[in-house]
C-alpha positions as CSV (number, residue, x, y, z in Angstrom):
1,X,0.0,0.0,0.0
2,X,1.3,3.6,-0.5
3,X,-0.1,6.8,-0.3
4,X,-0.5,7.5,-3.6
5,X,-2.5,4.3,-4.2
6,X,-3.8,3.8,-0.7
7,X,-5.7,0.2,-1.5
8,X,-9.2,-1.2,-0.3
9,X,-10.8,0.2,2.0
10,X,-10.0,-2.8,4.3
11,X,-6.4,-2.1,3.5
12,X,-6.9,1.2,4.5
13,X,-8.2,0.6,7.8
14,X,-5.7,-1.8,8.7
15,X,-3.1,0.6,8.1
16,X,-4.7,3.3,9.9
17,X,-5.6,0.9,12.9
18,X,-1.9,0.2,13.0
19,X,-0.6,3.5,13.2
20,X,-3.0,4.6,15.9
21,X,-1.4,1.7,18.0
22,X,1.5,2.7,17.3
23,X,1.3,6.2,18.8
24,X,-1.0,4.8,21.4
25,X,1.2,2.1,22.6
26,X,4.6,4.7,22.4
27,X,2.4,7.1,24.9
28,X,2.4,9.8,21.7
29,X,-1.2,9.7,22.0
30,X,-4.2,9.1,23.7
31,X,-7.7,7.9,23.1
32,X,-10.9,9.3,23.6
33,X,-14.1,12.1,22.5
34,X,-15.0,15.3,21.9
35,X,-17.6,16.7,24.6
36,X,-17.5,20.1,23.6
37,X,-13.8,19.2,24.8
38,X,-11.1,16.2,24.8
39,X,-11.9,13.8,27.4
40,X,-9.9,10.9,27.5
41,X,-11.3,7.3,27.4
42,X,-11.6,5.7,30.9
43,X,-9.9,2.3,29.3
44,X,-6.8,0.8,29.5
45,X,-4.9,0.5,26.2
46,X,-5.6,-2.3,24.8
47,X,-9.1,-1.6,26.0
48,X,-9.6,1.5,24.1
49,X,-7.6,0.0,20.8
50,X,-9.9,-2.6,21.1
51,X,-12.7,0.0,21.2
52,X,-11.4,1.6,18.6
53,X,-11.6,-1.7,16.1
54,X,-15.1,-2.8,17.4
55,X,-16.7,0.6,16.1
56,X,-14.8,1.0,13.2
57,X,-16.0,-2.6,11.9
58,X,-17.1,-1.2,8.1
59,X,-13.8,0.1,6.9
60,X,-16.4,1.2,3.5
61,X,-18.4,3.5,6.1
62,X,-17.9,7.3,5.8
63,X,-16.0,8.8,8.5
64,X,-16.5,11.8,9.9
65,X,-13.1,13.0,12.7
66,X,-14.7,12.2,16.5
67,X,-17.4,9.3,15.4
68,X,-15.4,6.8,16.2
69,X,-12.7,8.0,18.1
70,X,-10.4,11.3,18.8
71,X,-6.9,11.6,19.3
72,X,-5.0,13.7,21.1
73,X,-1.5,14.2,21.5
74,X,0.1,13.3,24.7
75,X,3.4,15.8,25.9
76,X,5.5,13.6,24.3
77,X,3.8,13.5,21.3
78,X,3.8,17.4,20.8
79,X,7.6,16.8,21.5
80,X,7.8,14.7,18.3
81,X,5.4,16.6,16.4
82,X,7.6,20.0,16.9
83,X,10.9,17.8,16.4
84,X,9.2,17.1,12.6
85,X,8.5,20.5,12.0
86,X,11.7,21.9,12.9
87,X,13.7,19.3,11.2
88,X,11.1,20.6,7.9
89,X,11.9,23.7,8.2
90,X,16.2,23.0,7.9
């Protein structure tokens, strides 16, 4: 799969599923909703992952950012995220 030919939609899921462990397991993000502001899910990790997969079952569905699931940075995650930009803008 790349970016400019992302794949089926299951392909696409996968891939997203696995990169939202990813930051989720290396504590660069967390998991939760929007209610008016971010309020972390109540869930261990492998809870909310597992959350996370169990409402996103129809990788064809349209998404819309929050009905399934926002993310939010954690501290170290912003620490990364500046890290990119500054190394962009070298």
């Amino acid at each position: 799969m790349s970016l400019a030919e992302p794949g089926s939609p299951d392909a696409v899921r996968e891939a997203t599923l696995r990169a939202i462990t990813l930051l989720v397991e290396h504590d660069l993000a967390r998991l939760g909703e929007l209610n008016p502001r971010f309020e972390p899910w109540s869930l261990s990790k492998d809870e909310g992952l597992t959350r996370v997969r169990r409402e996103w079952w129809d990788p064809e569905c349209a998404l819309v950012p929050g009905n399934v699931v926002w993310i939010d940075n954690t501290p170290a995650g912003d620490e990364v995220a500046r890290r990119i930009e500054a190394a962009r803008d070298t």
